[in-house]
N, C-alpha and C positions, 0 to 999 in steps of 0.2 A: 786347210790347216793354216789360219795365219798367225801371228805374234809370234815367233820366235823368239826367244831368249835366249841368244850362246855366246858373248862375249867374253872375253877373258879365262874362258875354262880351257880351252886345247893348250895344251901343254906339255913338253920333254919332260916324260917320269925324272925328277930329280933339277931339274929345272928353274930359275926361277923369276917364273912369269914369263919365261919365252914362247911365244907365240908356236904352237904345233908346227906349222906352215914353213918357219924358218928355222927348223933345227934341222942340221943335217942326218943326213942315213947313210947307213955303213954303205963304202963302195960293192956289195956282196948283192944287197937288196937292192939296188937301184939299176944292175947288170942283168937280174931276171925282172924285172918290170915293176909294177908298184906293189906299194907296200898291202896286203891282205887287212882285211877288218873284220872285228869280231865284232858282232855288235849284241846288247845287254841291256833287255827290258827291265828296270827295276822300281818298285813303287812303296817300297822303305819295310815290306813285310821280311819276317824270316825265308820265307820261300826264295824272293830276288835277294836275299843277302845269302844264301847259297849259291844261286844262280852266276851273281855277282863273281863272288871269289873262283870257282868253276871256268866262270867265263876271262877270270884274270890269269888264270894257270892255263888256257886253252891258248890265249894268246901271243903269251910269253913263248910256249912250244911253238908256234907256228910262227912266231915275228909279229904278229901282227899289229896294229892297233888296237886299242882298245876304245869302243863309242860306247860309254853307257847311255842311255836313252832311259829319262822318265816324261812320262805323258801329265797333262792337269785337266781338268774338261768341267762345264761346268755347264750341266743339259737342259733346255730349253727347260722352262715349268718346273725345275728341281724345287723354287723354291715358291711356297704361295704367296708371301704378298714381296711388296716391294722392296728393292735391296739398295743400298746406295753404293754408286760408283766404285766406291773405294775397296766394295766387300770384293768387285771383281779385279782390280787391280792388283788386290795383294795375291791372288792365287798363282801367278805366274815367278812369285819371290817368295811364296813359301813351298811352292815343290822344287823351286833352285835350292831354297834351305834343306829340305829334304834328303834333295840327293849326296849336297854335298855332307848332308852328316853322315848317310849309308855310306858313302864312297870312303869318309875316313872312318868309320868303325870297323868297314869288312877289307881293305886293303893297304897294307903297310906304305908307311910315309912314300917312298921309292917302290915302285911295284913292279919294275923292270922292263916294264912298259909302255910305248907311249899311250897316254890317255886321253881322253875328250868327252866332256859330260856335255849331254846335251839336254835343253829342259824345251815339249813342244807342247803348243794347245790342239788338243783332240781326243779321241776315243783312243785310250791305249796303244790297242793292234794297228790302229792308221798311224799313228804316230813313230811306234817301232819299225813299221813294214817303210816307212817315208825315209826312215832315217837309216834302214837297213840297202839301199836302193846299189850300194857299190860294195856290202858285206859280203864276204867266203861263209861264214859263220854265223845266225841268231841263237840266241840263248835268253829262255825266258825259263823264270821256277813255274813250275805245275800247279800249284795255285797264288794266287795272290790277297788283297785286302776287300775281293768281294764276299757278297753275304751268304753262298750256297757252300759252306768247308766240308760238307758230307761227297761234295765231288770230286772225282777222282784228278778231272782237268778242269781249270777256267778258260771262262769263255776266251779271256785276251789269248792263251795260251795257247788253245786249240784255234782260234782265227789265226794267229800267227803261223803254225804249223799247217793249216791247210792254204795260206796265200803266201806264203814265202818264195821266194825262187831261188835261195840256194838252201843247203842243208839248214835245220831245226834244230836245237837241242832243249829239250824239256829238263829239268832239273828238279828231282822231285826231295822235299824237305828231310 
């Protein structure tokens, strides 16, 4: 998975623009050891904008952070003829566009939590499973913006629940 793009997003719920990293934590949390992370598949469909808010109320209860994680990918032979540079350049600034629209339509300006969006290049579930590596918590919605909606679970869904290493939560619409 390379290219990442996560500048500027970690951030103190209510914050502004303070870097996640440097905002303090209650003396309470930092006495039983680090802070817990929920982390949150979402890929702008109604399913991850349940998932999403779900995963913002799970967080809040437990302390934890909160990492939304959206994936971009763009697969070998997707496209038949030739694409110029630029068509792959913007895909990693329009899934940052993306999330950050999800993130403020499904969770209030202040959301009581700290947050951290993250935007990675890959196949979804490698992406959320990469970026879930120190989560308590995954939360992904039960299906997402693939083309089989007659199924009960997507693939990213169920790859996440079957390679995870800590608890799953499915979120269904």
């Amino acid at each position: 998975m390379a290219n990442e793009e996560e500048a500027g997003t970690d951030t103190q719920a209510g914050s502004t623009g303070e870097r996640a990293d440097s905002a303090p934590r209650s003396g309470a949390l930092e006495a039983a050891g680090p802070v817990p992370v929920v982390v949150v598949g979402v890929d702008g469909s109604e399913a991850s904008s349940k998932a999403l808010a779900w995963a913002a109320e799970e967080a809040s209860l437990r302390g934890a952070t909160l990492r939304i994680v959206q994936a971009w990918f763009e697969p070998a032979g997707a496209y038949p003829t030739y694409m110029p540079a630029e068509s792959f350049e913007k895909a990693p600034l329009d899934a940052r566009k993306s999330l950050e629209e999800q993130v403020s339509r499904v969770l209030p300006s202040d959301p009581g939590v700290r947050v951290e969006q993250v935007v990675g290049e890959g196949p979804p579930a490698e992406v959320i499973l990469s970026k879930a590596e120190d989560a308590t918590l995954v939360v992904v919605g039960s299906r997402g913006r693939g083309g089989f909606a007659g199924l009960l679970l997507g693939s990213t869904s169920g790859e996440v629940a079957h390679r995870a290493h800590c608890p799953v939560t499915i979120v269904r619409p």
